[in-house]
C-alpha positions in Angstrom: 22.6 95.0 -10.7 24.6 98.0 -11.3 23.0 101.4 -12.2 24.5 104.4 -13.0 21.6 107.5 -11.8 19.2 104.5 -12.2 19.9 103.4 -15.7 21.7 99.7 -16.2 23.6 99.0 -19.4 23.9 95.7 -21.3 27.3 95.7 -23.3 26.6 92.8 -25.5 29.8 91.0 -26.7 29.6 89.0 -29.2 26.3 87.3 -31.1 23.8 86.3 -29.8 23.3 82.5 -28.5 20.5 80.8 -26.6 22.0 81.7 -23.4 22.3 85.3 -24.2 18.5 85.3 -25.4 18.2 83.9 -21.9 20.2 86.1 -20.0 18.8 89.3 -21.6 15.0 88.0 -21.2 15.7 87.3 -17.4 17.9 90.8 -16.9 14.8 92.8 -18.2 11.7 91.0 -16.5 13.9 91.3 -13.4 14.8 95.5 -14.0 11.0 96.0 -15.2 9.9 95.4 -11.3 13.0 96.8 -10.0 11.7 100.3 -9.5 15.8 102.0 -9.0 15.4 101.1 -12.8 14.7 104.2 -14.7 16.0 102.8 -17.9 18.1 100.4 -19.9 20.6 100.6 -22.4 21.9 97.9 -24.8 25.1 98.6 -26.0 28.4 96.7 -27.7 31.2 95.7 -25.6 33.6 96.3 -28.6 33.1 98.6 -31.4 30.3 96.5 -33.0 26.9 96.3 -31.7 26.2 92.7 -32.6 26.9 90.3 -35.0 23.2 88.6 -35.2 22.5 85.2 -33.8 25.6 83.1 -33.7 25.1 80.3 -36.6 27.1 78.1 -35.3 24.5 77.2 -32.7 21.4 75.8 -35.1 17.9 77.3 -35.0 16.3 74.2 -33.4 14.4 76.1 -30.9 12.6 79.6 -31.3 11.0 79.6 -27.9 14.5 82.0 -26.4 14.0 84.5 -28.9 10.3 84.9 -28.4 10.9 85.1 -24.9 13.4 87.7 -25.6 11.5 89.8 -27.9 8.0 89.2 -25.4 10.7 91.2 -22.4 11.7 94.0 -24.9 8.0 94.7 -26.1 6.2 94.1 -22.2 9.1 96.2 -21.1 7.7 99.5 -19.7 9.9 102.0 -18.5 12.9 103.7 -21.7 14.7 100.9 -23.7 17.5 102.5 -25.9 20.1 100.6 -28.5 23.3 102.7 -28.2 24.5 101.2 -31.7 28.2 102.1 -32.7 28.8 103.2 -36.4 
């Protein structure tokens, strides 16, 4: 993980898919017992935040984005959303 004076950044890229629901639910557990984690940041990798969840991948399964959102609201220590716009 790389911090930068103990806070890690998530540039998110592009919408959001079951693997990135995934991906952020295991970065956050992970940095929420990391204690060189002071914070986390999401922010876009381009000038746009997000574009939602990608709807070209059906909504067969809700059980990422409940993980997901479980991480974000268990998460303890600062959790900002640099949005662009």
């Amino acid at each position: 993980m790389v911090y930068t004076n103990g806070v890690y950044v998530i540039r998110l890229g592009r919408s959001f898919n079951y693997s990135l629901y995934e991906f952020v639910t295991e970065t956050l557990n992970t940095l929420n017992k990391d204690e060189r984690c002071k914070a986390v940041v999401f922010t876009g990798a381009s000038k746009f935040f997000s574009a939602g969840h990608d709807i070209s991948e059906p909504m067969a399964d809700d059980k990422p984005i409940t993980r997901m959102t479980k991480s974000i609201i268990e998460f303890s220590k600062p959790l900002i959303a640099a949005v662009n716009g």
